[in-house]
VOGU-3710 file (C-alpha; in Angstrom, 3 decimals, decimal comma):
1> xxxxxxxxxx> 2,899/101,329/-18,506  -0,077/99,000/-17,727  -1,572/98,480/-14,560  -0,756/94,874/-14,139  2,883/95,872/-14,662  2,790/97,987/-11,730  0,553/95,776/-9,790  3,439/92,727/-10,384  6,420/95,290/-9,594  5,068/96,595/-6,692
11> xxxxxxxxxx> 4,329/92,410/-5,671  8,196/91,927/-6,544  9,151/94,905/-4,407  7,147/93,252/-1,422  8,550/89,580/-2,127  12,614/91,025/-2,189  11,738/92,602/1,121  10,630/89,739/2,910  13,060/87,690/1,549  15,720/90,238/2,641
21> xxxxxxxxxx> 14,063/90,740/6,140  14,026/86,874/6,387  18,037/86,356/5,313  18,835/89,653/8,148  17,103/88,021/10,749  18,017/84,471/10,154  21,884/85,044/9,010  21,643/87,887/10,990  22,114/85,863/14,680  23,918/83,159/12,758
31> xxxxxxxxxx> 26,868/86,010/12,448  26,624/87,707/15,744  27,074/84,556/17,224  30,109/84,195/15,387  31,560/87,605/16,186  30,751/86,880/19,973  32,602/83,759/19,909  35,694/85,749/19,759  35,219/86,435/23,786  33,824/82,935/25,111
41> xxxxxxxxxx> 36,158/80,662/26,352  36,965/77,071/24,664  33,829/75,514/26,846  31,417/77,763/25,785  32,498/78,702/22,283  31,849/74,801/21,704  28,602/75,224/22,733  28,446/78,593/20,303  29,109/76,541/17,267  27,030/73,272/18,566
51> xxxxxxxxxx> 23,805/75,733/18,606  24,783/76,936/14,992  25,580/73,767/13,782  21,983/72,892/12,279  20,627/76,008/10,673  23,853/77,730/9,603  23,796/76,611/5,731  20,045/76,913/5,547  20,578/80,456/6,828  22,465/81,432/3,888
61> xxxxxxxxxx> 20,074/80,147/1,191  17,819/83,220/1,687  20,718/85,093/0,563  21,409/82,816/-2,762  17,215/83,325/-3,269  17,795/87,080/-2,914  20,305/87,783/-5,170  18,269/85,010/-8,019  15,226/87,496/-7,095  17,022/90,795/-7,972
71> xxxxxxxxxx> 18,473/89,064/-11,273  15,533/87,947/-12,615  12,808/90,391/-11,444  15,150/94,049/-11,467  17,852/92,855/-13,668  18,950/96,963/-14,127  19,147/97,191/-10,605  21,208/93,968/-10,204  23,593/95,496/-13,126  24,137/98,379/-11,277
81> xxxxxxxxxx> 24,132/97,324/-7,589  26,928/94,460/-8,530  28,550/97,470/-10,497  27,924/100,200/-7,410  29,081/97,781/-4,820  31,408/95,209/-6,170  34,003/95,755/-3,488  31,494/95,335/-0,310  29,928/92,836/-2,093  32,666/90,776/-2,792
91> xxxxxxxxxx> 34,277/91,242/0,860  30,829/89,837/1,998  31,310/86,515/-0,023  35,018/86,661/1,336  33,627/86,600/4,746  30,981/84,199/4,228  33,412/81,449/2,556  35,766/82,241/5,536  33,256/81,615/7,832  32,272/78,140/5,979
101> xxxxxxxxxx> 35,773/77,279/5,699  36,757/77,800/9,216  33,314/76,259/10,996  34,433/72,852/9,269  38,237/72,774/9,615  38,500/74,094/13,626  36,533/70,892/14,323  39,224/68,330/13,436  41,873/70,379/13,604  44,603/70,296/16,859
111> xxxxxxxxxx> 45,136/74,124/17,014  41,834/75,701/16,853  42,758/79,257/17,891  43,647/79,808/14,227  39,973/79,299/12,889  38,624/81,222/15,900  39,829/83,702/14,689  38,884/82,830/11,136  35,579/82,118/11,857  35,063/85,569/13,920
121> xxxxxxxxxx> 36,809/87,468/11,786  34,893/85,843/8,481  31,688/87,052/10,573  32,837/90,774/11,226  33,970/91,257/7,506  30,463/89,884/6,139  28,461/92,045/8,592  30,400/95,182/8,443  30,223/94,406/4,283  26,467/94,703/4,539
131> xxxxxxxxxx> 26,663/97,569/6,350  28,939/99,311/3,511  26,466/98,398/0,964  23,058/100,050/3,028  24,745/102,937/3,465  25,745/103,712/0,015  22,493/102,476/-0,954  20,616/105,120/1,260  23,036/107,565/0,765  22,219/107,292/-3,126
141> xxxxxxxxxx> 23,938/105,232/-6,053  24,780/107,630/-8,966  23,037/106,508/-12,464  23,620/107,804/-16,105  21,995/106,679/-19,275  21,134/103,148/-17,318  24,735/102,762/-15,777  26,878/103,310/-12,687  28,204/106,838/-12,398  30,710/106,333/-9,775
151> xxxxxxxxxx> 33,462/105,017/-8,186  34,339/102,089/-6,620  35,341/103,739/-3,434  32,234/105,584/-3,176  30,861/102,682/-0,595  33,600/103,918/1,944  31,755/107,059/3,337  31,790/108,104/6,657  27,990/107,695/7,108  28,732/104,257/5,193
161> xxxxxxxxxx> 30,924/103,283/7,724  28,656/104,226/10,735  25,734/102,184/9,120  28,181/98,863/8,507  29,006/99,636/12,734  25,149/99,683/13,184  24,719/96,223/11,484  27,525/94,606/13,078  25,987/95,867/16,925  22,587/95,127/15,774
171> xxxxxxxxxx> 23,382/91,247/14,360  25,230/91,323/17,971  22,431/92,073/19,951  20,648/89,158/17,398  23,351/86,740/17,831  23,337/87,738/21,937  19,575/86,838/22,236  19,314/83,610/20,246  22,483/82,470/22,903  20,161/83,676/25,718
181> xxxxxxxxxx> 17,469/81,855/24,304  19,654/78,832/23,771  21,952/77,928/26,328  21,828/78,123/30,014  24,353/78,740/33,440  27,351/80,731/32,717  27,340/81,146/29,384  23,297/82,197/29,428  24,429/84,664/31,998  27,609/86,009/29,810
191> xxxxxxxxxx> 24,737/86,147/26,588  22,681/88,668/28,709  25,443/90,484/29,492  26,527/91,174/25,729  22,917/91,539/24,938  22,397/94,366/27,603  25,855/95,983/26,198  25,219/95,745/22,156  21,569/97,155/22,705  22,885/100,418/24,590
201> xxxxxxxxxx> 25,461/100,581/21,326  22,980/99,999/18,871  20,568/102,470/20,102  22,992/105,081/20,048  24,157/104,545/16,438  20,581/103,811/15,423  19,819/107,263/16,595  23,087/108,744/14,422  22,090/107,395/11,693  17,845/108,463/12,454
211> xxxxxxxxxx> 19,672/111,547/12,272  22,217/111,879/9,515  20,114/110,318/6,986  18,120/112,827/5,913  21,400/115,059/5,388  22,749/112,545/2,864  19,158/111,583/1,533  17,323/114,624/-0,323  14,347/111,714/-0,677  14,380/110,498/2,207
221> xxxxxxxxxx> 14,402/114,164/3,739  11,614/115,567/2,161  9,614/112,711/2,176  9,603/112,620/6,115  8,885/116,150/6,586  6,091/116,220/4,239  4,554/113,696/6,489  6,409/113,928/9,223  3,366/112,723/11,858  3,250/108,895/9,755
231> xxxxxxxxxx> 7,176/108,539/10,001  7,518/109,668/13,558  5,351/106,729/14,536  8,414/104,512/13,332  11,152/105,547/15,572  8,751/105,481/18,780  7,791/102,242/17,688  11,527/101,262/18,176  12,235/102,754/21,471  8,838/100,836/22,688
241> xxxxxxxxxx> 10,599/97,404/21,097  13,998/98,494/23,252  12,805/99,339/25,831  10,862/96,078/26,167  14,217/94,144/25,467  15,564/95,963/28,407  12,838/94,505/30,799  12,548/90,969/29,481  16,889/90,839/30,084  16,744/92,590/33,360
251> xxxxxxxxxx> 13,636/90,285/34,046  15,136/87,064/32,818  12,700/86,007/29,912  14,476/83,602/27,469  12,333/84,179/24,414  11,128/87,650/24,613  14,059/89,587/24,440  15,011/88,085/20,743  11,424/88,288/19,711  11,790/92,135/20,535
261> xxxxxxxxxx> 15,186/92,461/19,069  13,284/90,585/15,954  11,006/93,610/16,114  13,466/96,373/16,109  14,942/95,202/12,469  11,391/94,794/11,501  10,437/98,490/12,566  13,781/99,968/11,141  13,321/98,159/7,435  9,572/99,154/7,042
271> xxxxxxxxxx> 10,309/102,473/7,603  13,057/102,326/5,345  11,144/100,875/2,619  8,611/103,030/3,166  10,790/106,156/3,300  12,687/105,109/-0,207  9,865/103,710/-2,436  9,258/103,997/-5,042  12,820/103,844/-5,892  15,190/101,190/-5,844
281> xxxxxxxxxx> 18,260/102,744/-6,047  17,209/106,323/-4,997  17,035/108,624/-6,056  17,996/107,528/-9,500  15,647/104,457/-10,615  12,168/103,300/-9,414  10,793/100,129/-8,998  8,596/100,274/-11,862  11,387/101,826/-14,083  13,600/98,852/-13,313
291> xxxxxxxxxx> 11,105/95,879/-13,480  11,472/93,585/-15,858  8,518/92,425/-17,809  5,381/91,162/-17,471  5,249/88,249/-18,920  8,927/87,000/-16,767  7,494/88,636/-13,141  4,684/86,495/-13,903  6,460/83,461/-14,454  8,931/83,825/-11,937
301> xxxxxxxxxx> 5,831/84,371/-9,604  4,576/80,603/-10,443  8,015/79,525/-9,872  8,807/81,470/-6,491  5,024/80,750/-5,693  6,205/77,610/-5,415  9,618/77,221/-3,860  9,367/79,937/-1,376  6,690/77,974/0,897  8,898/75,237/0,726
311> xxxxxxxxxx> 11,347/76,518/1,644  9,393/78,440/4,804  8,300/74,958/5,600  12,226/73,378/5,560  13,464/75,961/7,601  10,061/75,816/10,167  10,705/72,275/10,721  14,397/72,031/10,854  14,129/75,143/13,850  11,313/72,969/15,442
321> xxxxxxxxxx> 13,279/69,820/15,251  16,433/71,675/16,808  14,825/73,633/19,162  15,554/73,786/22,834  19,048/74,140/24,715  22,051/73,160/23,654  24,474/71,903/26,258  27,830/71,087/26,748  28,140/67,667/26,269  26,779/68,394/22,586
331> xxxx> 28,902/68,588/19,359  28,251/70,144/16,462  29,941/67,126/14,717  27,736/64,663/15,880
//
């Protein structure tokens, strides 16, 4: 295997993780606002949706870019991921059409209560989806001769299912600071509140899973205690972040706290990359292993060279155009 092969996988790796990191963080609030707006009231769910109303569908294009990424640049993994995960993967889509569905029809319709609940519950079953599909992921997809070994169920673990509760109380916490940063009165106050409440529960499962994933993870185990001093930097680095997001709530900053929820995520997925790599499904298939050729990483690099800083320029400008607070005498259909 030559050495700009590896030098081009290796770029791949790093583009699909910042593409990743940038659908979390963006879709990431975009959903925790939705699960939240299951306990606001009818004022201040409108206001919810209004602040949603202008970056939701741009959001979700990360996650179209991802999956075109993963096709074209590890088609094996794709295979076998789609294969692995089908049944997380295609809740997640459930969810996210829900969600679409429900954000357009509550709007003109007389009884809304029925695509509250749509639109919440669209939001929980896409998070807790994603959270399915890490865990199995970390926990190790089965492989033979190129080809998932499994079965479908396998996503449904119980350290699957305490991963998918970490994602839905972390994109909580997200959703909880963008409405702090946001909106103001009652409903800023009610945003700290949940904020304050879904960090507590996402350090505690945070720390579970610190804990329990080196006893599903025979990779991920031995590679942090062979260097044990360079991984233990990552989880102090993540109490520093929370504990900071503690004092700009208690403190009432507006941007800070989801600037140091932004961080946590950040912290966590570097040293999960880090802990994992070379391997994209571990412990099965590495990056280089999976890769597709040369000459395609190199032309999808021209054409991803190109739309990706468009598209960090769209979204750039459409958050500076809608930025500020959104109040009450706002709609979303406007």
């Amino acid at each position: 295997m030559d050495t700009t092969h590896l030098l081009l996988a290796d770029v791949w790796f790093f583009m699909l993780g910042f593409i990743l990191v940038l659908y979390v963080i963006l879709d990431g609030f975009d959903l925790g606002v939705g699960m939240l707006s299951l306990f606001a009231g009818d004022e201040r769910r409108e206001i919810m949706m209004t602040s949603l109303s202008s970056v939701w569908d741009a959001n979700e294009t990360w996650l179209v870019l991802l999956g075109g990424v993963l096709f074209g640049a590890f088609s094996m993994v794709y295979g076998i991921v789609l294969h692995a995960l089908y049944i997380p993967i295609m809740l997640m889509l459930l969810g996210l059409i829900l969600r679409g569905v429900a954000f357009e029809f509550r709007e003109h319709a007389q009884t809304k209560w029925p695509w509250n609940l749509a639109f919440c519950g669209g939001s929980f079953l896409a998070a807790g989806s994603q959270g399915l599909a890490l865990g199995a992921w970390i926990e190790g997809i089965p492989v033979a001769d190129g080809a998932f070994a499994g079965l479908a169920w396998d996503a449904f673990s119980p350290f699957s299912v305490i991963v998918a509760m970490g994602v839905v109380v972390g994109y909580n916490l997200l959703g909880a600071t963008y409405l702090v940063m946001k909106t103001e009165g009652r409903l800023q106050s009610h945003s700290v509140h949940w904020a304050r409440v879904a960090a507590w529960q996402m350090i505690m499962v945070a720390g579970l899973v610190t804990l329990w994933t080196p006893l599903v993870s025979e990779n991920v185990a031995e590679r942090w205690l062979t260097q044990p001093y360079h991984f233990g930097v990552y989880p102090l680095l993540a109490l520093f972040a929370f504990a900071m997001l503690l004092r700009g709530l208690r403190r009432g900053y507006e941007k800070a706290p989801f600037f140091w929820c932004i961080s946590i995520f950040l912290v966590s997925f570097t040293g999960l990359a880090l802990s994992v790599y070379p391997y994209l499904i571990p412990p099965a298939i590495t990056i280089h292993q999976a890769a597709s050729s040369s000459h395609t990483l190199a032309f999808m690099l021209t054409g991803i060279g190109i739309l990706l800083p468009i598209m960090l320029i769209y979204n750039g400008y459409q958050y500076l155009v809608f930025r500020g607070k959104v109040r009450a005498e706002e709609s979303y259909a406007e």
